[in-house]
C-alpha positions in Angstrom: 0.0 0.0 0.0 3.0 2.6 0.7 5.1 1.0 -2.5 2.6 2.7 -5.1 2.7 6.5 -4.2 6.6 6.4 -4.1 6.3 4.7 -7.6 3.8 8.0 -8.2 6.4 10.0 -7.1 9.4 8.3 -8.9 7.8 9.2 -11.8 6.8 12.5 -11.6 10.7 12.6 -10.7 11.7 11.6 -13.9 9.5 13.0 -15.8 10.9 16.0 -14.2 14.3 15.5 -14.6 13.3 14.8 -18.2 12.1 18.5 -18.8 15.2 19.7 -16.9 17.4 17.5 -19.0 15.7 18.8 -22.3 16.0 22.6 -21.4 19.7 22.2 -20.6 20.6 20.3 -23.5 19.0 22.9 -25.7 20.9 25.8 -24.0 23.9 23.5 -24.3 24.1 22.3 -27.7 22.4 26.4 -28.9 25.6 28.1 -26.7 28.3 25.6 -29.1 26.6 26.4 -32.3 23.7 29.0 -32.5 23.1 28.5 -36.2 22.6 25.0 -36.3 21.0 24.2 -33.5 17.9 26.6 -32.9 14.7 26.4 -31.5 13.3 27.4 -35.2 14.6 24.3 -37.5 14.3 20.2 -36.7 16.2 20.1 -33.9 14.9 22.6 -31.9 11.1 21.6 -32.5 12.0 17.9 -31.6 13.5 19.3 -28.0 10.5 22.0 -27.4 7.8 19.0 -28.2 10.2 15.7 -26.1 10.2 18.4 -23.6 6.2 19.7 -23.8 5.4 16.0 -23.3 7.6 15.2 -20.2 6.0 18.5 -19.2 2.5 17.3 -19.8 3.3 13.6 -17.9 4.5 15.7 -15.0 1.6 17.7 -14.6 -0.6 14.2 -15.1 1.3 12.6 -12.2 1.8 15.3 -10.3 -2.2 16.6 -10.2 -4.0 13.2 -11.3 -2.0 10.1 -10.6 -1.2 11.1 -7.0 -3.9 12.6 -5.6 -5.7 9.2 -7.1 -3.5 6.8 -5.1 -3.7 8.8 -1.8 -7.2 8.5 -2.6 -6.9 4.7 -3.3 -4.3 4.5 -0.1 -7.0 6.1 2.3 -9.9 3.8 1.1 -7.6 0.8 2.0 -6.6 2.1 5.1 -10.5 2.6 5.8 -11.1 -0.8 4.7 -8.8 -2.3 6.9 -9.8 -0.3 10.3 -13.7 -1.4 9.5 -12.7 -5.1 8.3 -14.7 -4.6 5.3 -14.6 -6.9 2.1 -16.2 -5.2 0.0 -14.6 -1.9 -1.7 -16.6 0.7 -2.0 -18.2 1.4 -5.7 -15.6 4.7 -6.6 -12.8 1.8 -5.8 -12.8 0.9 -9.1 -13.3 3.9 -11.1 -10.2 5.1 -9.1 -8.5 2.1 -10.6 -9.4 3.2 -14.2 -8.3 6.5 -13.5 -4.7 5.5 -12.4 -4.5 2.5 -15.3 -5.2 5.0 -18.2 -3.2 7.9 -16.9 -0.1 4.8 -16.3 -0.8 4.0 -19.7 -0.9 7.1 -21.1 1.9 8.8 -19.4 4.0 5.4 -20.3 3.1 6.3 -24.0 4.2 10.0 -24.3 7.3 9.3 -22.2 8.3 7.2 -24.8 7.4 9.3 -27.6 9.7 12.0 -25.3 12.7 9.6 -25.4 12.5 9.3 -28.8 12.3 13.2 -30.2 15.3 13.4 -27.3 17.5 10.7 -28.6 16.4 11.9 -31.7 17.7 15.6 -31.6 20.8 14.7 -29.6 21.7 13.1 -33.0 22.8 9.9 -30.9 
């Protein structure tokens, strides 16, 4: 019950760290040379959108994913003071709600790693 909101947090982390990572390798690789790599050809859209979409996971985990599992975390809790069985009936549509955002934020990182890789020319 404690494991999934640090997983939450792990990956509102890196997701994080992903943004950070794309706005200093776009001041790094713009300060060596300014001509060819600018935010107005290729490279610079692949590094503005990688870094949009980590933005956009962040955001996700950080205002949906973990208020949603403290959520989850507190109805456990309740369950287990009370004994009950039984979750109650917003149980599962929490579920759904973490499940699609995982999915979902798992898709666009992925689609960030590859417009990173892609403009670091790697």
């Amino acid at each position: 019950m404690k494991l999934f909101p640090k997983f939450v947090v792990t990956v509102i982390s890196f997701a994080g760290m992903t943004v950070v990572f794309g706005i200093l390798l776009t001041f790094t690789f713009i300060s060596t040379d300014p001509i060819q790599y600018s935010l107005s050809n290729s490279w610079g859209m692949k590094v503005v959108f990688g870094a949009s979409l980590a933005l956009v996971v962040f955001l996700l985990g950080l205002f949906v994913t973990l208020p949603t599992v403290k959520k989850l975390g507190g109805i456990l809790t309740e369950m287990q003071a009370k004994n009950q069985q039984q979750p109650p009936p917003e149980f599962a549509g929490l579920q759904k709600r973490v499940a699609m955002v995982a999915n979902v934020g798992l898709i666009l990182l992925a689609i960030t790693l590859i417009f990173m890789v892609s403009a670091a020319e790697l």
